[in-house]
C-alpha positions as CSV (number, residue, x, y, z in Angstrom):
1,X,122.2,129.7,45.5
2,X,119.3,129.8,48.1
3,X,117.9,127.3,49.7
4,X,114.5,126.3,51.4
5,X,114.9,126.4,55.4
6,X,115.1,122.2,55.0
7,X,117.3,121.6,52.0
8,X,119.2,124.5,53.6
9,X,119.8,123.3,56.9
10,X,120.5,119.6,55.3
11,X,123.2,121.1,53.2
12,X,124.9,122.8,56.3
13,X,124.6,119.3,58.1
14,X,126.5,117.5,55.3
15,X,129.3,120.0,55.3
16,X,129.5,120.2,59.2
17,X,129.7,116.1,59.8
18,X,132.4,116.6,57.2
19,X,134.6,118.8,58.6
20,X,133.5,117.3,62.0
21,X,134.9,114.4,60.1
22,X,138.0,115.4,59.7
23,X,137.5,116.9,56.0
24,X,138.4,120.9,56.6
25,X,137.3,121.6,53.4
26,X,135.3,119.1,51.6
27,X,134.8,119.5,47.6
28,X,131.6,119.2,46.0
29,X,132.2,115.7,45.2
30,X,132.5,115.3,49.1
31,X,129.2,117.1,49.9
32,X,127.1,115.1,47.5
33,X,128.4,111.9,48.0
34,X,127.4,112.6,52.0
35,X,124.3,114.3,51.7
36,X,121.3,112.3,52.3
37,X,118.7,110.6,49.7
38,X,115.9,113.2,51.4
39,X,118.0,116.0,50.2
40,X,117.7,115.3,46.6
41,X,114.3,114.6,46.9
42,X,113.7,117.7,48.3
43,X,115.9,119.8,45.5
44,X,113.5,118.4,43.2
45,X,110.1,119.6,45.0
46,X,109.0,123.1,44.1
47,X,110.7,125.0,46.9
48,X,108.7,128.3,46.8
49,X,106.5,128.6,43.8
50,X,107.2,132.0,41.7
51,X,109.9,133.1,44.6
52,X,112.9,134.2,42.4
53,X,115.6,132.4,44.3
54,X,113.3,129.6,45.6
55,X,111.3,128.5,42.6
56,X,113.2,124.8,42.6
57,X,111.6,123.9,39.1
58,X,113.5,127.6,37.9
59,X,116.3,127.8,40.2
60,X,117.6,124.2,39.9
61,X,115.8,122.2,38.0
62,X,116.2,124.0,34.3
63,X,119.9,125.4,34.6
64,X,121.2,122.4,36.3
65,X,119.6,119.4,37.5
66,X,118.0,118.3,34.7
67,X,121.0,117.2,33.1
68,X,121.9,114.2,35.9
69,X,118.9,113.0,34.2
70,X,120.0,112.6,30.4
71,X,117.4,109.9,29.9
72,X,114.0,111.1,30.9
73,X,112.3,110.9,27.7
74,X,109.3,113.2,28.6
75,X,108.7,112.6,32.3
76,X,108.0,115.5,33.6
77,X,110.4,117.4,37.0
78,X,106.8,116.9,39.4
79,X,106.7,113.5,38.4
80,X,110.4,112.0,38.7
81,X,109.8,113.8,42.4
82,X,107.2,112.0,42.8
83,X,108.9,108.7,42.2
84,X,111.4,109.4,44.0
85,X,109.7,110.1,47.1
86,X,108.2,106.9,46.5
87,X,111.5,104.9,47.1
88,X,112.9,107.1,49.7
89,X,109.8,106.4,51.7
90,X,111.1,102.7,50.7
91,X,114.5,102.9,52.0
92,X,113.5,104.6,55.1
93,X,111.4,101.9,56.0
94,X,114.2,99.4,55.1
95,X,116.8,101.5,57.7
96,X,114.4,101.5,60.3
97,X,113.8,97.7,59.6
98,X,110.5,97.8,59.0
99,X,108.7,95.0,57.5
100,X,108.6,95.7,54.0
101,X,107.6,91.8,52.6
102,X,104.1,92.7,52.7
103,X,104.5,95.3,50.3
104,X,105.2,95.3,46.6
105,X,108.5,95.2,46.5
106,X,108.9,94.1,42.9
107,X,106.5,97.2,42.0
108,X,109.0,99.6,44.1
109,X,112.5,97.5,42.6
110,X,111.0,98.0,39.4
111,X,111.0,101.8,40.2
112,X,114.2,102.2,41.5
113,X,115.6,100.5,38.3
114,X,113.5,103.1,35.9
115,X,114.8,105.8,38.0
116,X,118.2,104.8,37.7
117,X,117.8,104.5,34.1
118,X,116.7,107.8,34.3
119,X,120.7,108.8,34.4
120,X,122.2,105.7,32.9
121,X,120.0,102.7,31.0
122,X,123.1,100.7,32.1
123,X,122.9,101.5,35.4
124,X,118.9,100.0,35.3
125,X,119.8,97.3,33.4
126,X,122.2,96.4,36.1
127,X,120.0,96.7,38.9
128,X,117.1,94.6,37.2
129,X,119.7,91.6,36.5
130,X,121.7,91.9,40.1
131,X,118.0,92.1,42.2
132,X,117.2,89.0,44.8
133,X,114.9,90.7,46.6
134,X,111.9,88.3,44.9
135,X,113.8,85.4,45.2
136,X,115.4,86.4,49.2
137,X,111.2,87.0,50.2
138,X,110.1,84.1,48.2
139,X,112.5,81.9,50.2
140,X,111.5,83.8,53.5
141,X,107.6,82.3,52.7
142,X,108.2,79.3,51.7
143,X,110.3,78.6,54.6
144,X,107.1,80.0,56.5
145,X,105.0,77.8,55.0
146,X,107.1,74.5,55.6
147,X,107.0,75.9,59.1
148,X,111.0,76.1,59.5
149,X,110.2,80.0,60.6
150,X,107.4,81.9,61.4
151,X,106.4,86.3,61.1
């Protein structure tokens, strides 16, 4: 399987920290459970429209892909990109602790839930009854506005 130059080069740097890692000769288990969130976005963008081996939609959406998402229900390869691009933006800015509060955060929770239903309803219904984000930022203002913190 080819690879865009980005995917490509992500995939290499997975398998190298690996064995760097110690892992010789890491499985494919090992190789996805290391790769980065930005990877699978990226698997899941067009790659190179009508190229043969780079056509992502053709190459690796259709013969294999697809099927890690058993519950799609009509959305559409360009648009589950899309969203997920949406929360990896999200979760970049939450590693590089940036402020996210004044954002919607129960707009992008609320998409990382139908995204993960997307695979497994459990798995959303899971993450919509374990989230505390609402309640950890509505404590965060109201401790603001008693004046026991301040942004």
């Amino acid at each position: 399987m080819n690879l865009m130059d980005r995917e490509g080069g992500a995939l290499d740097g997975t398998i190298r920290k690996l064995m760097k890692a110690g892992n010789a000769s890491p499985s494919a288990d090992d190789i996805v459970g290391a790769s980065s969130f930005g990877l699978w976005v990226g698997l899941l963008d067009i790659g190179l429209a009508r190229h043969p081996q780079l056509d992502y939609p053709t190459a690796l959406w259709e013969p294999r892909l697809k099927h890690a998402f058993s519950h799609l229900a009509g959305v559409k390869r360009k648009q589950l990109h899309g969203e997920l691009n949406k929360i990896r933006i999200f979760r970049n800015r939450v590693a590089h602790h940036e402020p996210i509060f004044r954002g919607n955060t129960a707009l992008t929770m609320d998409l990382i839930a139908k995204v993960a239903g997307y695979m497994d309803p459990a798995i959303r219904d899971f993450i919509l009854s374990a989230n505390r984000v609402d309640t950890v930022l509505n404590r965060q203002k109201a401790a603001v506005a008693d004046g026991d913190c301040c942004i």
